[in-house]
Structure formats: C-alpha cells, structure tokens
C-alpha positions as CSV (number, residue, x, y, z in Angstrom):
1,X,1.7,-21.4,2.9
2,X,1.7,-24.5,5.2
3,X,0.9,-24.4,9.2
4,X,4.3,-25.5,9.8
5,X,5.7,-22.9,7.5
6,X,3.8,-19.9,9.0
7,X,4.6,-20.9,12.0
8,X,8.0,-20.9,11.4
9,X,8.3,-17.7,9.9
10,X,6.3,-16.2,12.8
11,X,9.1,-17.5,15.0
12,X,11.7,-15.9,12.8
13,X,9.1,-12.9,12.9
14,X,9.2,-12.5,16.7
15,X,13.2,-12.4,16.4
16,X,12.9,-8.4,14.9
17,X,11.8,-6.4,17.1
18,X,11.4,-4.2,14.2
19,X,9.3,-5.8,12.7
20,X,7.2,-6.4,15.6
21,X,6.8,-2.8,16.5
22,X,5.8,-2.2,12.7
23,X,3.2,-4.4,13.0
24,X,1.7,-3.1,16.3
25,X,1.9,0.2,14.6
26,X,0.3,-0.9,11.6
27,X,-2.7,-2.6,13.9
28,X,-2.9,1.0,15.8
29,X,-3.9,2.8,12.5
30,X,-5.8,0.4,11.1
31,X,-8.1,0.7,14.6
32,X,-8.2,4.2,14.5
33,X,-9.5,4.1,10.7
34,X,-12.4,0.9,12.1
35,X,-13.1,3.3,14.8
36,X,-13.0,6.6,13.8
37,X,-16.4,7.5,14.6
38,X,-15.9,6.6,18.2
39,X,-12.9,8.1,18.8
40,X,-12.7,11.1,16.9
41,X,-13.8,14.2,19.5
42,X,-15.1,16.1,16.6
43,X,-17.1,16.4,13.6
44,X,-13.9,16.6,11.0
45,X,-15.7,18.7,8.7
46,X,-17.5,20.8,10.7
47,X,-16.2,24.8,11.1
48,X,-15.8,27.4,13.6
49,X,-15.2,30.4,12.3
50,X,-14.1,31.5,16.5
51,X,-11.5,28.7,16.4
52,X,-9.6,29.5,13.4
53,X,-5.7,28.4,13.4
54,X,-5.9,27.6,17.4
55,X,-2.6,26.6,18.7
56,X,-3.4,22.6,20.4
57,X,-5.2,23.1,23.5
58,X,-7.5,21.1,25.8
59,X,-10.3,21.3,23.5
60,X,-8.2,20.6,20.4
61,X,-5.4,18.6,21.2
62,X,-4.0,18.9,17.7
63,X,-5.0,22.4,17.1
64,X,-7.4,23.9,14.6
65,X,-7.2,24.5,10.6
66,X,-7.9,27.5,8.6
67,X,-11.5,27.3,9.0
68,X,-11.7,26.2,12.7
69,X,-11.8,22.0,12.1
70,X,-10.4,20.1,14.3
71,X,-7.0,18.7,13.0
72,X,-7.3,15.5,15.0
73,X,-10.7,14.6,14.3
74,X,-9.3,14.7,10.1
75,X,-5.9,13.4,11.4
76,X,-8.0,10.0,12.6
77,X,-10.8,10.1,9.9
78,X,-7.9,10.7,7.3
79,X,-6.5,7.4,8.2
80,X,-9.6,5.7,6.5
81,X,-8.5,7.4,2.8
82,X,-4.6,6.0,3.5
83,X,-5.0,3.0,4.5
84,X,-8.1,2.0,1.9
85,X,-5.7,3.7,-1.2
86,X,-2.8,1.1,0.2
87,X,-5.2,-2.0,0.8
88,X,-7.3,-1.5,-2.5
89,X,-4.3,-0.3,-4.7
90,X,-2.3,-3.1,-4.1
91,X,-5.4,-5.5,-4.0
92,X,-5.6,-3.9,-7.7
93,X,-2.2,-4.4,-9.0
94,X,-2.4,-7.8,-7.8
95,X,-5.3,-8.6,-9.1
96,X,-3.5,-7.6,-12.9
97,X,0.0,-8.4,-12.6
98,X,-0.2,-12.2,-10.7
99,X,-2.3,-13.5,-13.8
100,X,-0.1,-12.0,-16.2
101,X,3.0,-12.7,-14.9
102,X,1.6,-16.0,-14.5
103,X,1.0,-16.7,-17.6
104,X,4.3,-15.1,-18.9
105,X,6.5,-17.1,-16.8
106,X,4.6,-20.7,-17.9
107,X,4.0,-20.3,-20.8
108,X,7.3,-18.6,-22.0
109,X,8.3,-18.2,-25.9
110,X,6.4,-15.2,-27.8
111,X,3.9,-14.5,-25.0
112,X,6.7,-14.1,-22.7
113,X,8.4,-11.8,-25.0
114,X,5.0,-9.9,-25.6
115,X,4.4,-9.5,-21.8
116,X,8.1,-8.5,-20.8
117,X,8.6,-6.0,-23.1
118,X,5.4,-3.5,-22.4
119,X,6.0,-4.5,-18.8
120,X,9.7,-3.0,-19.1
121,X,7.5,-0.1,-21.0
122,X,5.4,0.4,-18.1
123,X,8.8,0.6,-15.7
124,X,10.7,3.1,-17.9
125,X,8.3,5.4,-16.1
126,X,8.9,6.3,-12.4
127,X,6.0,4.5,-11.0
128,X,4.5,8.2,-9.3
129,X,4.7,10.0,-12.7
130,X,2.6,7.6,-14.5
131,X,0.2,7.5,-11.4
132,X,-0.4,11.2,-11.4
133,X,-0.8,10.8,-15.0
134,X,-3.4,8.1,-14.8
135,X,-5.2,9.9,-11.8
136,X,-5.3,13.2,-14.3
137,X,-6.9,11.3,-16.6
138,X,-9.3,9.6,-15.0
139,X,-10.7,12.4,-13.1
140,X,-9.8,13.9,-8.9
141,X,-11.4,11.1,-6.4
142,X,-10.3,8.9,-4.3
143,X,-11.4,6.1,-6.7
144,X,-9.7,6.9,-9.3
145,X,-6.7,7.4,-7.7
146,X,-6.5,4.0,-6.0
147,X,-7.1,2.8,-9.8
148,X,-3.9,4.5,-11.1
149,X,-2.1,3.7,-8.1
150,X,-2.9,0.1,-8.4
151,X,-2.2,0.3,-12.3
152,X,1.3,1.8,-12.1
153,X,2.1,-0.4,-9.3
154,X,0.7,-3.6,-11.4
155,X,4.5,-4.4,-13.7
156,X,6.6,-4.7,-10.3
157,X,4.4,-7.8,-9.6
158,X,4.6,-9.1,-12.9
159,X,8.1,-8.8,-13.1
160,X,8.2,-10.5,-10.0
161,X,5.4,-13.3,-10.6
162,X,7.1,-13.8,-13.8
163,X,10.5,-14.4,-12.2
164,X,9.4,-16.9,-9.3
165,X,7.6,-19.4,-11.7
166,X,10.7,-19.5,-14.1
167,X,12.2,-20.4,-11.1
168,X,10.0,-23.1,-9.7
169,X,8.6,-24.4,-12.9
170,X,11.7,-26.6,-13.2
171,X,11.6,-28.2,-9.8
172,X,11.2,-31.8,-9.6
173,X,8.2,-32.0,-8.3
174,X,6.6,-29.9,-10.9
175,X,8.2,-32.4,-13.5
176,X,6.6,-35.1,-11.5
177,X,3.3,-33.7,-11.6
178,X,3.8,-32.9,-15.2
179,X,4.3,-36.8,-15.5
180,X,1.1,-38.2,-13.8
181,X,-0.6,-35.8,-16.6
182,X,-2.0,-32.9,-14.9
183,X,-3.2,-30.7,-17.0
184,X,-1.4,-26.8,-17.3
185,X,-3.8,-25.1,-15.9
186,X,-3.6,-27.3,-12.8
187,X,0.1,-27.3,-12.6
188,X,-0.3,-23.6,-12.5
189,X,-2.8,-22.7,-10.3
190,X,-2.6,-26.0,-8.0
191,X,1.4,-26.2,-7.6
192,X,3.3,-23.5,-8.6
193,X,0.9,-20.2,-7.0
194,X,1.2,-21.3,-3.5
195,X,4.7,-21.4,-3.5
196,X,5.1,-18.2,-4.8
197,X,3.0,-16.6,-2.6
198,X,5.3,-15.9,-0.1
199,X,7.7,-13.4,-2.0
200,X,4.2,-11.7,-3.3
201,X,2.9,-11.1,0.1
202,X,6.4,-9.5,1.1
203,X,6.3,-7.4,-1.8
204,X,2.4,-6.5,-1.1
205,X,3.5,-5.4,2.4
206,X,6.0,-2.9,0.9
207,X,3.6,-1.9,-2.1
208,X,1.6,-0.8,0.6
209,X,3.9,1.8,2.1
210,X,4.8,3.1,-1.6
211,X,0.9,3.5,-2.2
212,X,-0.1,5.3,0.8
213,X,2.6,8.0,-0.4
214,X,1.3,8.3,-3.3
215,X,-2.3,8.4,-2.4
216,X,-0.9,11.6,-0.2
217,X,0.6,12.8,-3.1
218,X,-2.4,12.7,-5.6
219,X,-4.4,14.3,-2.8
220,X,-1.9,17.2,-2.3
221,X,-2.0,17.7,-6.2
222,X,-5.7,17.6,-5.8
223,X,-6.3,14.6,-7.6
224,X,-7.1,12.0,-4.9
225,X,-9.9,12.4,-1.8
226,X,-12.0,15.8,-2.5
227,X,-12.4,18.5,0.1
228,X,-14.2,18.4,2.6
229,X,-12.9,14.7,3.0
230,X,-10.1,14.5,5.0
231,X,-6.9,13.2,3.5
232,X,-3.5,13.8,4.9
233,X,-2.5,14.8,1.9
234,X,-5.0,17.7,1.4
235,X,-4.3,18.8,5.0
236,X,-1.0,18.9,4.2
237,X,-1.4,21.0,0.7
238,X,-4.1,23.5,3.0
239,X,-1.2,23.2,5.4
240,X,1.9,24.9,3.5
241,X,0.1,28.4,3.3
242,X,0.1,28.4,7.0
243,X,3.5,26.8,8.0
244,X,4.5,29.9,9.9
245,X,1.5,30.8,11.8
246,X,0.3,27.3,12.4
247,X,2.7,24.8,11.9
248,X,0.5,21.8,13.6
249,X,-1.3,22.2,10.6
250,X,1.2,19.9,9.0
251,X,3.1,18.6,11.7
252,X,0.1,16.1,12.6
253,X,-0.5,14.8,8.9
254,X,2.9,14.8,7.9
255,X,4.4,12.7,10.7
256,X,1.3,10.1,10.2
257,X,2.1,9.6,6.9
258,X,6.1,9.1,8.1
259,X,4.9,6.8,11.2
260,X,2.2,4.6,8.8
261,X,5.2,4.5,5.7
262,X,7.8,3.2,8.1
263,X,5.9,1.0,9.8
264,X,5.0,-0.9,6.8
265,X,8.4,-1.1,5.5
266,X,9.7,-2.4,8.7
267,X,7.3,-4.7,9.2
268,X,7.5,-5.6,5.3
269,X,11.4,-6.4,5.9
270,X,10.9,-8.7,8.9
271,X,8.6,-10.4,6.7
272,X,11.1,-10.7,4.2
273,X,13.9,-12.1,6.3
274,X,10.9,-14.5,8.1
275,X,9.9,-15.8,4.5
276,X,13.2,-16.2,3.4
277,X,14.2,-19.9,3.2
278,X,17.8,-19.1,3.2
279,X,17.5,-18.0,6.9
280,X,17.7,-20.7,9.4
C-alpha cells in the first residue's frame, strides 16, 4: 500500500472504536507472550503437591491446577502457543494459497479450472475437520498442528487471491503496462500483488482469530502443544474434570481464548471497513 493510502485508512481506522480497542488488546497479548518470563510469578510447570486445586489467592491470583501449578503463570506462557499457531498458520497458508491463486487468476483457461476445482475440494470440508485430520496425521505437536492449520486454511486465500486479480487484471493500467511489453511475470508480481494486498491482509487478520481456535482445539484433543507445555487448550481439556471443584481452572483459559478471538475479529473488521475503497 501507498503512504497516502495507509494513512488514510488509519484515519478511517481511528473512527471505530472497536477496532481500536481490538488492537490494543491484541498488542496486550502479544506483550505478555514477548515477556512472559518477566512477568509470569511462577515457574508454569513446576508442582506443589500442598497447593493442589487452591481457590485464587494472594499467592496465586488465578488459582492452582490439579497438580499445584500456577494457572496464571500457564495462562501468560500459554499465550506464546496461541499467538505463534495464529501468526505461523496464517504465515503458512499464505505462503501456499497467494502463489496459487495467483497464478490461477492470471493465467486463467485449464490451469484455472485445475486449481478451482481441488480448491472447491479442499472447502467441501469444514476447515476444523480437515485440520484435526491433518494434525492426526502428522503426529501431536505444536508444529504440526500450525502446519494443518495453515494447510486447511490455505483455499480461503486462493479463492480470494484468485478472485481479486480477475478483478484487477482488466484495469487499464494493467492494459497499459501490458502495452509497453512487460513481461507476465512483471505484470504479476510488480502491478497487480500490491493492489491486492489490502483485502489479504484483512482476511489474514481474521484467519488469525479462526486459527488460534483451532490451535485450542487440536490441543484440547491432544493433538497440538504437549504436556507439560502450557496451552489454553490443554488447560482447558485438564480443566473439564474439575469444573465443579475448581472452576478457575477453566475460567482463566477459556475467557483468553474469547478475549484474544474477539479482539482479532474486531480489529479485523475495522480493518476491513478502513481498506475499503468504497468508504469515504
């Protein structure tokens, strides 16, 4: 995007309120992931077999788990896992689905066909099936399930890379640069990308939000970060046993994966209306 262009939709931006305070929120976790080891009060792995299930107190604010760690030392260190599977996932199914969609949308005919079809394939499947499936093939880790997280999620951005260059490949001023004789790969990569970019980094913004849920849902199937690792997802499986006689157990987790989720999606709306030409 151009200076005068982000600056414009950073005006627009500062009209939402919504958006605002999803953004702050967003910055807030992503600080406490940089800095969990200077903030976090406790190791969030280490046990104490006189502090097991303690209601929050002074010396655990958030309470204690069913072996005595201290739920807001994995709260903040569990931040790390949700906020890497979002960044890296969607990072991933960029990384696939741009090119393709890409080169679908260009260079049209049989290879758009080709492309459009097992893309429509891909999102028959509810995007959280097939990344469960993925993550129970390729083996429990957090690795792996940023990998099938960022694989399932890879068709929505060819479907949408595809889309905008169908759109802007007639425009005149591709025409005109079609005239002077650059060559495709120029006209591609120089002239049409950066002014699709916009609607990609709107949709990135929201991918995000759908991959940190299902990151938390590999890891409660145990199929994402391994225990001990803390992952709000785990804590929340752990938690479920205990939701009568220690319901901070998932109360903590559960309403960080709520507060990060929306936050994303409001501050991925804003963006959207900010981006959006249409708006004045």
């Amino acid at each position: 995007m151009s200076q005068s262009l982000s600056y414009t939709a950073w005006l627009r931006l500062r009209r939402r309120p919504s958006a605002l305070i999803g953004l702050a929120v967003v910055i807030g976790f992503i600080l406490m992931a940089i800095f969990a080891p200077y903030i976090s009060p406790q190791d969030p792995i280490a046990t104490s077999w006189g502090a097991i299930r303690k209601a929050p107190n002074a010396a655990h604010w958030f309470g204690t788990d069913e072996i005595g760690r201290d739920v807001l030392s994995r709260v903040i260190w569990g931040t790390q896992a949700s906020l890497m599977a979002g960044v890296i996932s969607v990072s991933i199914s960029l990384l696939i689905g741009v090119p393709i969609g890409l080169l679908a949308g260009f260079v049209g005919g049989a290879v758009d066909a080709i492309i459009s079809r097992i893309t429509d394939a891909f999102l028959a499947c509810p995007f959280l099936i097939l990344a469960i499936a993925l993550a129970a093939f390729l083996g429990p880790s957090l690795t792996n399930a940023m990998v099938a997280i960022g694989i399932s999620a890879a068709p929505i951005f060819v479907r949408l890379t595809r889309g905008q260059v169908i759109q802007i490949k007639v425009e005149d001023y591709i025409e005109a640069a079609r005239s002077v004789g650059n060559p495709p790969w120029r006209i591609a990569l120089v002239h049409i990308l950066p002014n699709i970019l916009p609607p990609l980094l709107v949709q990135a913004t929201l991918a995000i939000a759908a991959a940190v849920i299902a990151e938390a849902s590999l890891s409660f199937l145990g199929l994402g970060q391994q225990p001990p690792a803390p992952s709000w997802g785990s804590m929340l499986n752990t938690a479920k046993n205990f939701i009568e006689q220690a319901p901070w157990m998932a109360i903590w987790p559960g309403l960080s994966i709520f507060l990060l989720v929306l936050s994303f999606n409001l501050f991925g709306d804003g963006l959207r209306d900010a981006l959006d030409p249409r708006q004045r």
